[in-house]
N, C-alpha and C positions, 0 to 999 in steps of 0.2 A: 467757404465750402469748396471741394475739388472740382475743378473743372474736366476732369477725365470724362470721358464717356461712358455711357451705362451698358453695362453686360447688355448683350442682349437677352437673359435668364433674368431680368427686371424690369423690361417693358411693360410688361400688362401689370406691374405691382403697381397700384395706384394710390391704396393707401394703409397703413399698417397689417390691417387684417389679411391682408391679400399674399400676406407671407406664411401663413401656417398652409393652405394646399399644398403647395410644393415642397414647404418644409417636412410635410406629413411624406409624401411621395421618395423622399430622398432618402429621411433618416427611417433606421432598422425601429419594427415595431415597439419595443422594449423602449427606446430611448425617447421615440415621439409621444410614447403613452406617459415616460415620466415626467418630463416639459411639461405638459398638454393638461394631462390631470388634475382633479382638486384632491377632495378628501370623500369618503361615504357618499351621500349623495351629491355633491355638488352645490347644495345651497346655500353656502359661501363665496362660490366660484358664480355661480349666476345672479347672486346678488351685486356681490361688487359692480356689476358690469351696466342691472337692471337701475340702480340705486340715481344715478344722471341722469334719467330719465324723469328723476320725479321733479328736477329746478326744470325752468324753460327763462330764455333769455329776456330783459327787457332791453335793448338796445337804443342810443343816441342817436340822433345821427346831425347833419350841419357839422360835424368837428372834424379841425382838420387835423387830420393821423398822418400826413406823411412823413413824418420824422420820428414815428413806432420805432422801437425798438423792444427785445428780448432779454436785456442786460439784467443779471438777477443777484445778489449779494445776498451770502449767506458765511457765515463765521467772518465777516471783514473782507472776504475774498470774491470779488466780481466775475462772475459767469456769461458767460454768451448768452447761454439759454437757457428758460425757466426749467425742464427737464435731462432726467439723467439714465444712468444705466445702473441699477438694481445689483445685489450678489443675488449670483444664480448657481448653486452649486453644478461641478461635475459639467460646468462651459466646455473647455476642451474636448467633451466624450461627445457633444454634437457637434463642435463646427473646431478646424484645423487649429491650432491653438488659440483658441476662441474667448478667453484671459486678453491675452497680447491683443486680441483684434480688438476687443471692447475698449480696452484702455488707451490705445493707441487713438485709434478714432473717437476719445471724447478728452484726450489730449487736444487734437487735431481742432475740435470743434469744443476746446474750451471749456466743458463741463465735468460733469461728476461722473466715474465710474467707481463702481466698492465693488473690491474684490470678496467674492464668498471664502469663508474660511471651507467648504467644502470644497475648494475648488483642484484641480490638477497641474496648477503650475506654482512652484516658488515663489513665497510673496514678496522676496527681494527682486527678483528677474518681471513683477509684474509692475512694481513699484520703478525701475528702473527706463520702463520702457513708458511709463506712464504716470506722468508726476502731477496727476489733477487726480490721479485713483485715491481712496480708501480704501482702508480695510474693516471687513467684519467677521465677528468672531460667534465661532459656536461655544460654550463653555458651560464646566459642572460648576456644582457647589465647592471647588476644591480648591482653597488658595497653591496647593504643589502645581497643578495645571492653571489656575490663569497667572502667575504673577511671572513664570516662564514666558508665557506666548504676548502677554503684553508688554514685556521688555524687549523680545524679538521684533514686535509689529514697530516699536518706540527706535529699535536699532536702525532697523530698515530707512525710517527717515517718514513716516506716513505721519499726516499731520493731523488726523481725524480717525477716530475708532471707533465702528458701531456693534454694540451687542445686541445679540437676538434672544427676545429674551421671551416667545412664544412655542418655545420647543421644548416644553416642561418634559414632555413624554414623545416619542417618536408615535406619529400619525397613524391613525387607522386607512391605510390609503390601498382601497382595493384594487383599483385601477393599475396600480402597478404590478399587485399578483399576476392580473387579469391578464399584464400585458410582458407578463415575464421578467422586469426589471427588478435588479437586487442592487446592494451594494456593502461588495465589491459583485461586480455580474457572476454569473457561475456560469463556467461552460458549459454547456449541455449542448444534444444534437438540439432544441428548440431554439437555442440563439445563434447558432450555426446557420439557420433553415435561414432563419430574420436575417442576420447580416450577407446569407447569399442571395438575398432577392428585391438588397439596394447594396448593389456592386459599387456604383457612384462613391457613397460612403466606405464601406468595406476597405477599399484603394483609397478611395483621395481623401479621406480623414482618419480611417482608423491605422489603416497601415501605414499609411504618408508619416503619420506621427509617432508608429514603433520606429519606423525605420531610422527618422534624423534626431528624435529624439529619447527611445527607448520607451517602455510600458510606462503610462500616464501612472501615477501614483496621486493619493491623498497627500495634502505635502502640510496642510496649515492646521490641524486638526487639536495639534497639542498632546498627540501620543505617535509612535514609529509611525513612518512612512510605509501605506499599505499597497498594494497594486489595484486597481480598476478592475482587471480583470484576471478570478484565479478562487479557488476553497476558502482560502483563509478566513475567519469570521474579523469582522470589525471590532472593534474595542467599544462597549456600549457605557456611553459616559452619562450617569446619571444627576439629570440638569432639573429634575421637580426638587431638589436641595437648594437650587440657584435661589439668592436673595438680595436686598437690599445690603446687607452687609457687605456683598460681595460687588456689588455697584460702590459704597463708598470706598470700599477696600482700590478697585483700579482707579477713582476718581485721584485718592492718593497717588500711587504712582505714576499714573498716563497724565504726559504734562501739555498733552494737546487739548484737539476737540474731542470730547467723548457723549455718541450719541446712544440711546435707546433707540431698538427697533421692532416692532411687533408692540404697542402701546397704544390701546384703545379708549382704557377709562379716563377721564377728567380727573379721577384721585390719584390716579398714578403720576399723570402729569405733573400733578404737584408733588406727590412725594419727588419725583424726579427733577424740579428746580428745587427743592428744599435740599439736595438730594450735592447739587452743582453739576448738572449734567447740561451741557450744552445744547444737544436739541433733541427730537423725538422725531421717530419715523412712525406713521400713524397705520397700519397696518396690521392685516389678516393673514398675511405670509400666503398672499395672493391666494384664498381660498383651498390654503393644504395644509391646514393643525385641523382647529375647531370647525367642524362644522354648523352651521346655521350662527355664524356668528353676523356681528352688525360690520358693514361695509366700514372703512376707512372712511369712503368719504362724507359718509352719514356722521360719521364720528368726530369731524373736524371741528366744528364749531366751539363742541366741548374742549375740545386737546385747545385750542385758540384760548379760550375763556381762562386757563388755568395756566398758558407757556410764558408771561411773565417776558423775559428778554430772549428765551429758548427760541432756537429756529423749529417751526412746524415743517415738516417731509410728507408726503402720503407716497406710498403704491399701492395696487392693488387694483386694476380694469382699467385702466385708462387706457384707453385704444385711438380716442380723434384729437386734433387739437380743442374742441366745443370743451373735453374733460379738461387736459390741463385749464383752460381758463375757469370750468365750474368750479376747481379744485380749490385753484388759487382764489376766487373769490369767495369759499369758503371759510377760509383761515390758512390753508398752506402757502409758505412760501416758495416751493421748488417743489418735485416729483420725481417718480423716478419708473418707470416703462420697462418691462423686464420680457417676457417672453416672444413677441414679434421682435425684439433684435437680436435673439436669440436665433429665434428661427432663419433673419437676415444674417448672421453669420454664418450662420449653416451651410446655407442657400449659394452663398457670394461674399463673404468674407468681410471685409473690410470695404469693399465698394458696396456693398446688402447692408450693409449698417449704415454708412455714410448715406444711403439711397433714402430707406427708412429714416434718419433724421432730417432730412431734406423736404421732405414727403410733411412731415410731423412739423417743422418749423412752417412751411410756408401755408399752411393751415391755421397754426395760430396768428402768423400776419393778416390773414383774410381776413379771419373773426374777429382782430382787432380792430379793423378800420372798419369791420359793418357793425361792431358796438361802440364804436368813438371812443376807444383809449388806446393811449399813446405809450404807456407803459406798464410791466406788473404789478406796481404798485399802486397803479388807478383802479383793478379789476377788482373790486370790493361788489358784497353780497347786495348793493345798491341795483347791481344789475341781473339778477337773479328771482324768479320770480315762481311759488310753489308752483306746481304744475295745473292744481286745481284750485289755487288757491285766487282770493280775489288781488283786482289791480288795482 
């Protein structure tokens, strides 16, 4: 971990959650409503979150932990830590090249970061600057666009591909009506009003980043490079055609790791090792497709019972270190924490992320030595105990 000093703009962040006020405060209405938001009602988005609430720990104790570590192995490749960084699309549009900052900093600290295929910087230039990243892709039913963009992700040098394969249909997501966000944005005096009253952002993200590096563009999408912000309509790629066909179809050419993301059912699971898919990210797309969908990590066990040699992933709420560990002793073997480092980029850049995983690791050290395991591989559902249920 760096030993630099902490902003003084991260003193009172004490533990993940504590980054969305300020993140809310800084960034233009429009962009914190799209972060922030779920889908219709949100009970997707407040399940995830409610869903750890229902294990309660049973914890050891007399062992001695001092030689805990965080070390986690996933495709043959050993990580520092059990947790990672999520594809978030449109990073850049909230925090100063905010790609580069992610990647960098879990470079730095050894873990996972996946680049969103909706993201605003070049997946070479993210791949370059960060060579623990992934990439993830958004893609239709059309072999002319994926067998292009996955020989691109293949060129680049990325050694892991994840497809999202829970975006059949673009989301009913009122929230961002509500909150004026489009994409690509449209100018109007309503978003003019928003960005002039967090000047903060205005200057030191939105303009900071026309100036040195020209208007943020859609760069990974698999159709022209569009601008951020401007009339133009988006190219609407219709993905309820996406199928298995088209899973075995990159399984052929991508000669890496190739994961699934957005995979809830136990029969998918299996289609997907019958399938040769490396591993599966257990997820609700953090509470923004389906609403009233089942939490990820309610879903784990099943994904567990059916992944065979597949590595298990979840996102989707994990906010303290208590989840990574419930996570993992459900079935997952790694995770990955997406909007509180989002908003730490935002916030503080690369020292707000480095802060937020600092925060988040030395959390999971505590809870490890007051449940007596010494590593991720000990935190089995041995220590997990229903909430109501008997001992």
């Amino acid at each position: 971990m760096s030993n630099t000093a902490t902003p003084s703009c991260l003193k009172d962040i004490l533990c993940l959650e504590d980054f969305e006020a300020p993140a809310r405060a800084f960034l233009p209405r429009p962009i914190f409503g799209y972060i922030s938001g779920g889908v219709e009602t949100n009970a997707s988005l407040a399940g995830n979150r409610s869903a750890f609430s229902e294990y309660e720990f049973m914890p050891r104790v007399l062992v001695n932990t001092k030689a805990r570590h965080m070390k986690t192995t996933l495709f043959g490749r050993t990580y520092d830590l059990p947790f990672g960084f999520p594809p978030m699309g449109a990073t850049a549009l909230a925090a100063f090249r905010g790609d580069d900052t992610l990647a960098k900093v879990a470079a730095e600290l050894n873990t996972v970061m996946i680049q969103s295929g909706a993201s605003l910087t070049p997946m070479e230039h993210v791949r370059e600057v960060g060579p623990t990243a992934w990439f993830q892709a958004y893609l239709p039913g059309e072999p002319d666009i994926i067998v292009p963009l996955v020989e691109r992700a293949q060129a680049t040098g990325f050694e892991t591909l994840v497809l999202t394969v829970d975006v059949q249909m673009a989301a009913n997501r009122e929230n961002n009506v509500r909150a004026g966000y489009s994409s690509p944005l449209k100018p109007t005096l309503r978003l003019a009003w928003d960005c002039m009253m967090r000047p903060r952002w205005s200057l030191g993200t939105f303009a900071r980043t026309v100036m040195t590096h020209g208007m943020p563009h859609l760069e990974n999408m698999g159709f022209p490079r569009i601008p951020i912000l401007g009339n133009i309509e988006r190219p609407r790629m219709g993905r309820d055609g996406l199928n298995w066909e088209h899973v075995e179809l990159m399984r052929k050419i991508w000669k890496g790791n190739l994961v699934l993301k957005g995979v809830l059912s136990r029969h998918d699971v299996r289609i997907a090792r019958e399938s040769g898919v490396n591993g599966i990210m257990v997820s609700n797309h953090g509470g923004r497709q389906l609403d009233g969908t089942i939490s990820p990590f309610r879903a784990l066990p099943g994904a567990r019972a059916e992944a065979g040699n597949m590595a298990i992933m979840m996102d989707s709420g994990i906010r303290r270190g208590t989840d990574v560990l419930k996570a993992l002793a459900m079935g997952a073997d790694f995770v990955f924490v997406g909007r509180p480092f989002l908003y730490a980029a935002a916030i503080a850049g690369e020292a707000g992320v480095r802060h937020g995983a600092k925060l988040l690791r030395e959390e999971i050290s505590r809870n490890m030595a007051m449940l007596g395991v010494s590593t991720m591989a000990e935190m089995t559902k041995d220590f997990l105990v229903p909430r109501h249920g008997a001992i």
